[in-house]
C-alpha positions in Angstrom: 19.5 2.0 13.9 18.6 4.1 11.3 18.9 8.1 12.4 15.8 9.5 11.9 17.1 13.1 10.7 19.4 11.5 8.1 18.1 12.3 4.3 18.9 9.3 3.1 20.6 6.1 3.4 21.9 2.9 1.5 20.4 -0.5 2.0 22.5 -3.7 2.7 21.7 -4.6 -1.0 22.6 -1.4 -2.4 19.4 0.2 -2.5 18.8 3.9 -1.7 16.3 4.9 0.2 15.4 8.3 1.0 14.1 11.5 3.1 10.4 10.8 4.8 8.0 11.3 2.8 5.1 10.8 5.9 4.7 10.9 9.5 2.3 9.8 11.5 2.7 12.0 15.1 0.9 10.4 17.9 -1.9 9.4 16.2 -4.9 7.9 18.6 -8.2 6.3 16.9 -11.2 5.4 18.9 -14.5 4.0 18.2 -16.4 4.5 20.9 -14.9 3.4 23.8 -12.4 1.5 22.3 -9.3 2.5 21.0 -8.0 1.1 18.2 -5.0 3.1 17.9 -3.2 4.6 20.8 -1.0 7.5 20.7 1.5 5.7 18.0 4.2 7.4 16.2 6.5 6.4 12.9 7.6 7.6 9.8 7.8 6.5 6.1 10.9 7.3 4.1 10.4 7.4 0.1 11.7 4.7 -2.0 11.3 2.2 1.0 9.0 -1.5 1.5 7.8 -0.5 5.1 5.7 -3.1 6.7 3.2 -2.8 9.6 2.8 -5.8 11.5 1.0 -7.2 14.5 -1.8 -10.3 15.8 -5.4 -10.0 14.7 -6.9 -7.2 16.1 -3.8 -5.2 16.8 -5.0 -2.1 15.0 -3.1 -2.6 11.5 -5.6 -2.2 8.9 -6.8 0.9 10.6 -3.7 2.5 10.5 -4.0 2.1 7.0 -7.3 3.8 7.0 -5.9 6.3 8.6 -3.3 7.2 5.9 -5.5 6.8 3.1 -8.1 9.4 4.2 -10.8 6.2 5.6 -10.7 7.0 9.4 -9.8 10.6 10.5 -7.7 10.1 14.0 -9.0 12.0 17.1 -5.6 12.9 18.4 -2.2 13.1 16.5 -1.0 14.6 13.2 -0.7 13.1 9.8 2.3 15.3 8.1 2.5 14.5 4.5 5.7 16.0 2.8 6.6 18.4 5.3 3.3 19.6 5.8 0.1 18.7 8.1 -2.7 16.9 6.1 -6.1 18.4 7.2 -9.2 15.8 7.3 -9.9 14.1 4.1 -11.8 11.9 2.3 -10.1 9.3 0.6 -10.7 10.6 -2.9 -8.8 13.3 -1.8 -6.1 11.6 -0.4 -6.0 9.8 -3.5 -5.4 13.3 -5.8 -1.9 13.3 -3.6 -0.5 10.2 -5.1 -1.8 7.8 -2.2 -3.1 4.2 -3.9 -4.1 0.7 -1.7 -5.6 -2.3 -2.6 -7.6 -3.8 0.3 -7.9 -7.0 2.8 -11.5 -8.1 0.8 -10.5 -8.0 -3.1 -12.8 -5.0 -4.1 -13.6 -5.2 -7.8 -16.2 -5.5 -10.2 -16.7 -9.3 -10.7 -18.8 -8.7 -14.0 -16.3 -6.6 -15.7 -13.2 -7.4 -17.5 -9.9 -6.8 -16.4 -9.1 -4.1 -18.6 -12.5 -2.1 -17.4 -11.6 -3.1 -14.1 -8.2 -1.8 -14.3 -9.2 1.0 -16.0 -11.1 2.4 -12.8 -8.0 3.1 -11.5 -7.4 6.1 -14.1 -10.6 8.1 -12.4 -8.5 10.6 -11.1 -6.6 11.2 -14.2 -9.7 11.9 -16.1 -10.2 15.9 -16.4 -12.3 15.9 -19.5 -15.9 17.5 -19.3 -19.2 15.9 -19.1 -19.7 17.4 -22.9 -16.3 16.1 -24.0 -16.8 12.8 -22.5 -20.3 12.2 -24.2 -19.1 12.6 -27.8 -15.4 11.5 -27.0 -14.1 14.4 -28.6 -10.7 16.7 -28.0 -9.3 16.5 -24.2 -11.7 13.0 -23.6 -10.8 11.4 -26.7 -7.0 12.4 -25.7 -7.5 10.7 -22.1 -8.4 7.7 -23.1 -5.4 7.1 -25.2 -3.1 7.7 -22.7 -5.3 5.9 -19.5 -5.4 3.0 -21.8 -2.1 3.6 -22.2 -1.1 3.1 -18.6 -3.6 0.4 -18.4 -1.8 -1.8 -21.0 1.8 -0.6 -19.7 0.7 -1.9 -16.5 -1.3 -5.6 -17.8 2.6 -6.0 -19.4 4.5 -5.6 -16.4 2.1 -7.8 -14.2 2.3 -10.4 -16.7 -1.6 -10.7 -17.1 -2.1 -10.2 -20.8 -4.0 -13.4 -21.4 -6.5 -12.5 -19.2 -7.0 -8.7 -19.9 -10.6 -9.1 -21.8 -11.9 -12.2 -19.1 -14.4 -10.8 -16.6 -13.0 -10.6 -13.4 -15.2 -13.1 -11.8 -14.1 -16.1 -13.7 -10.6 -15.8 -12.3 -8.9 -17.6 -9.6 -8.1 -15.9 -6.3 -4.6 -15.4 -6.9 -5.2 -13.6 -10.0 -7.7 -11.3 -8.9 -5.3 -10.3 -6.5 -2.9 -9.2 -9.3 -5.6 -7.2 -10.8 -6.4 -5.3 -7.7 -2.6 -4.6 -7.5 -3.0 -3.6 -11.3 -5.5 -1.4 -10.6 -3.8 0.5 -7.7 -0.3 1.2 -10.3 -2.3 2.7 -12.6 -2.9 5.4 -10.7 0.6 5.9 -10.7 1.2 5.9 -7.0 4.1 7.9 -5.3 2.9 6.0 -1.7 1.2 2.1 -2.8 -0.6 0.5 0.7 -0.9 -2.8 0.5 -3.5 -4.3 2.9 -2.6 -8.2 3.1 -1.6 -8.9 -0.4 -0.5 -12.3 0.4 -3.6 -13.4 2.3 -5.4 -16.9 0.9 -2.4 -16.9 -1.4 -0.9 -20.2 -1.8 2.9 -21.0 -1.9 3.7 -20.2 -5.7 1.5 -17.4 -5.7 3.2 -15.3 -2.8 6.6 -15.9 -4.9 5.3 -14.5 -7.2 3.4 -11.4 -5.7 6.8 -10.8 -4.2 8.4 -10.3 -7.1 6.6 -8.2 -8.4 5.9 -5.6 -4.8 9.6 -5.5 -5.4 9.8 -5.1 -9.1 7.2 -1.8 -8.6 9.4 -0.6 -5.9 12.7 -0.7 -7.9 11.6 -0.1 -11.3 8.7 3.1 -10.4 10.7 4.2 -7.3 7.4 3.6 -5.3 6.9 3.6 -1.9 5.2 0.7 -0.4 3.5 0.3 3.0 2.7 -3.3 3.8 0.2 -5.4 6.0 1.5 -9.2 6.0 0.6 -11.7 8.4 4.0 -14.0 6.5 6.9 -13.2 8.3 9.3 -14.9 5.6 7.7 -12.2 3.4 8.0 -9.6 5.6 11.5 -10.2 6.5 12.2 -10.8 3.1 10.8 -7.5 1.4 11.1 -5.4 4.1 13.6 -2.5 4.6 11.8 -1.2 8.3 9.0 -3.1 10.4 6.5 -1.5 12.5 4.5 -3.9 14.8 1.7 -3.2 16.4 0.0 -4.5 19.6 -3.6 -4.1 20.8 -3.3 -0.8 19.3 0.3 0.1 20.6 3.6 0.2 19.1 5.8 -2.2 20.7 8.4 -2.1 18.0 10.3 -0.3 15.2 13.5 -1.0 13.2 14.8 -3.0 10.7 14.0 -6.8 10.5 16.7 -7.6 12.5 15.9 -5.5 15.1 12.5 -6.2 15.1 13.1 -10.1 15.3 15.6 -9.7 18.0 12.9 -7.4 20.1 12.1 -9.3 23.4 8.8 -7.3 23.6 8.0 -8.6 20.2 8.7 -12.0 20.2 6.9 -12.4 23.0 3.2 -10.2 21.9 3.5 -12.4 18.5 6.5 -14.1 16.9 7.0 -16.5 19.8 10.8 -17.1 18.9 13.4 -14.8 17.2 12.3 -15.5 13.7 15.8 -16.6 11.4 
């Protein structure tokens, strides 16, 4: 087990991974009368693939709302990089280097991929109104370098074929890698990742693996993951955190987590191999 006030640590495969970078302290949701979240508690180290996990309906995806600024929690803390993170909005939360893509693919089917990608620069774009309308000095100079990023990024996903086909016209696997394009252009310290495998068929998760793992070795960025595959999760994974009706009923490494009693029997069914 991994000691929690330890700065950093080495992987079984060599990789480093460092001090937290987040905590989430006790954190409760409720809508209504029903709780969502209940008084959970774990951390996120930087440079690590930590996954969330848990049945339908376990609270996952609003855990993730709650780190990226969507669902304020009534009770618990959110400390971001040694300091408490007041309410926000998610724009906000996005200024702090906090990216997702989401369960529903959320882009702009009558666009191309470029524009769609693009839309991911928004924060990065200072320029004023005036600048903007005649594309002159700091506006002309932004969209240089967010086009920049934008190509940089269509390279490394491998999706330079496509980059001028409107995005409805694309298969579902594709659109997926878009959505993840559009998230790494924001240049993310913390990437959230809400079911990128989901409706993905066998080929297609191969390959959206390797590249969740070729953004967090080559950018150094963090990733948390939602992922109802458990060969993907064990397989990416450095930590699991699985979630239950809206409790944590584990926390560890993959082989800890898969050799949890309480685990296996709230949703793997047998210690997964």
């Amino acid at each position: 087990m991994l000691d929690a006030k330890s700065k950093s640590f080495t992987t079984a495969d060599g990789r480093t991974i460092g001090p937290v970078v987040m905590e989430m302290r006790n954190i409760t949701l409720r809508f209504g009368g029903v709780v969502a979240i209940k008084d959970i508690s774990f951390d996120i180290r930087e440079g690590e693939i930590r996954a969330i996990i848990g049945p339908n309906g376990a609270g996952k995806s609003s855990m993730l709302n709650v780190i990226s600024g969507f669902y304020n929690p009534q009770e618990g803390e959110v400390i971001y990089r040694g300091a408490k993170r007041p309410p926000m909005r998610p724009y906000q939360v996005a200024r702090q280097g906090i990216a997702r893509t989401f369960q529903n693919i959320a882009l702009f089917d009558g666009m191309s991929v470029l524009d769609n990608i693009m839309t991911g620069r928004l924060n990065h774009m200072k320029a004023s109104i005036f600048d903007q309308a005649f594309w002159w000095g700091r506006a002309q100079r932004e969209e240089v370098e967010n086009r920049r990023k934008a190509e940089e990024v269509i390279d490394f996903l491998q999706i330079q074929n496509i980059r001028k086909t409107p995005v409805g016209r694309l298969p579902y696997g594709l659109k997926k890698r878009v959505e993840l394009a559009r998230a790494l252009v924001a240049e993310p310290s913390i990437l959230l990742l809400d079911e990128p495998m989901a409706g993905m068929n066998v080929e297609e998760k191969e390959d959206m693996s390797r590249f969740i793992l070729d953004v967090n070795d080559e950018f150094g960025t963090t990733i948390v993951l939602i992922e109802h595959d458990m060969g993907v999760v064990m397989d990416l994974s450095d930590r699991v955190v699985v979630m239950d009706y809206g409790r944590k009923i584990g926390d560890g490494t993959p082989d800890e987590v898969r050799r949890n009693q309480e685990v296996i029997d709230a949703y793997l069914g047998v210690a997964h191999d």
